[in-house]
DOVONU-510659 format. One record per residue (C-alpha): residue number from 1; x, y, z. Coordinates in pm, whole numbers, plus 32768, in hexadecimal, padded with zeros to 4 digits. Example, Ala and Ser with C-alpha at 12.3 -4.5 7.8 and 13.67 -1.06 7.14 Angstrom:
2
pt loza:1; X:84CE; Y:7E3E; Z:830C
pt loza:2; X:8557; Y:7F96; Z:82CA
***
This chain:
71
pt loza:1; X:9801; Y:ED8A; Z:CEB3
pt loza:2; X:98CF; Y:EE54; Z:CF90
pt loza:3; X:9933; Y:EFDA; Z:CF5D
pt loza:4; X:9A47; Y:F08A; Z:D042
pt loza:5; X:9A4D; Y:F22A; Z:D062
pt loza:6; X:9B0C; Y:F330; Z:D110
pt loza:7; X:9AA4; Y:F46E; Z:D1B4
pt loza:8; X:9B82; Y:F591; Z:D163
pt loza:9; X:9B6A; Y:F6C2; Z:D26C
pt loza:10; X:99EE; Y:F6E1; Z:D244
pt loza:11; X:9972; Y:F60F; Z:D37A
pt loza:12; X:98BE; Y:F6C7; Z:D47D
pt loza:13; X:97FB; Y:F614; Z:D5CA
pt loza:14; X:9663; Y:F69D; Z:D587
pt loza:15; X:9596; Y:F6BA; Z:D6F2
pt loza:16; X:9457; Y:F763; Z:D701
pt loza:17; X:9468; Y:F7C1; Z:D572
pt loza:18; X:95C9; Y:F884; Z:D602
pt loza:19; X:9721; Y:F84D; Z:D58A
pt loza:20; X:97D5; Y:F824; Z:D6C8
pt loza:21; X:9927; Y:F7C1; Z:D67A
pt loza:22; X:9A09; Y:F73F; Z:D548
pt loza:23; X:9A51; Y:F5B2; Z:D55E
pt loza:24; X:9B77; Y:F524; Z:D4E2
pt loza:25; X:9B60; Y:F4A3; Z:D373
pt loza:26; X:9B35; Y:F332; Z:D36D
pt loza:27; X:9B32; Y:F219; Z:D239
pt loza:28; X:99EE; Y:F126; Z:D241
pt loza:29; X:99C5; Y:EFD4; Z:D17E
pt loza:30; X:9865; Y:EF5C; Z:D13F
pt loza:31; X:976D; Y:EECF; Z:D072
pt loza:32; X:9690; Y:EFA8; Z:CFE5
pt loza:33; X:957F; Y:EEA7; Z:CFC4
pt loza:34; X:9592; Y:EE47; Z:D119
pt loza:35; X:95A9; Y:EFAD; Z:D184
pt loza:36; X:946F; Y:F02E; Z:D106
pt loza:37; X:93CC; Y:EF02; Z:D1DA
pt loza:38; X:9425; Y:F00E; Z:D307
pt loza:39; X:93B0; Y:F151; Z:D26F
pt loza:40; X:930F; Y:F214; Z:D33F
pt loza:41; X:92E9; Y:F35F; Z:D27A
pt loza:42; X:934F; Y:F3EA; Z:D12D
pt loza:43; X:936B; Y:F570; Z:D114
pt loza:44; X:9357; Y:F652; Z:CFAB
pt loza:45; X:941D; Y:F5F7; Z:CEC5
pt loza:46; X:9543; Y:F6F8; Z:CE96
pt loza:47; X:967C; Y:F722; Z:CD92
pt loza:48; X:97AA; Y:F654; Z:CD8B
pt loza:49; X:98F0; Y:F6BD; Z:CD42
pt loza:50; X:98D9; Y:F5BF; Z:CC4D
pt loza:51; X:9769; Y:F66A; Z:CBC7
pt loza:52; X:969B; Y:F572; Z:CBF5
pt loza:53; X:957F; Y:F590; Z:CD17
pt loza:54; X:9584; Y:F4D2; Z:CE51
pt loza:55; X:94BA; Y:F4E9; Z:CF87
pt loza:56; X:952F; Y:F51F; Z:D0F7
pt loza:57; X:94E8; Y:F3AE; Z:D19C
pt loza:58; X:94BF; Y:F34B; Z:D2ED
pt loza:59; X:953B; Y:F1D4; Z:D31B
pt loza:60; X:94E5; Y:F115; Z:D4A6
pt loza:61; X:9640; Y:F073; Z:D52B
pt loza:62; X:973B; Y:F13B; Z:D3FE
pt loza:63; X:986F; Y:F0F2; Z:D49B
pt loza:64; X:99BD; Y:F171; Z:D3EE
pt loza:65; X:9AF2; Y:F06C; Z:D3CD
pt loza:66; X:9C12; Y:F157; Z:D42F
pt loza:67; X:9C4D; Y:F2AE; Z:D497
pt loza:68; X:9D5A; Y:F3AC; Z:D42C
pt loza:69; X:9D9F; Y:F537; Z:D4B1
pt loza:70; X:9D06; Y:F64C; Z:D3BF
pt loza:71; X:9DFD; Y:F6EF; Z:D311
***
């Protein structure tokens, strides 16, 4: 099972519980199953745009396939 996403101009770096900077957006193919194997952390759930609820998560070695300028 493999899933692919892109962010779109809603990527920030986080130090310290700080937004310090805006990254560039990036697209990311995984597997979900073998993601949650590195979960570190799950947040509260919040709204979609799609309305559905999904937590924040925090995944160990998350590494985006390509990178692309914000618009």
């Amino acid at each position: 099972m493999l899933q692919t996403g892109l962010t779109r101009d809603g990527t920030f770096l986080i130090e310290q519980g700080k937004i310090t900077r805006a990254l560039k957006n990036f697209r990311w193919n995984e597997s979900p199953l073998l993601m949650l194997n590195r979960l570190e952390d799950i947040g509260r759930p919040e709204p979609t745009a799609a309305g559905r609820m999904m937590p924040a998560l925090r995944v160990r070695d998350f590494n985006p396939s390509s990178l692309s300028d914000a618009v």
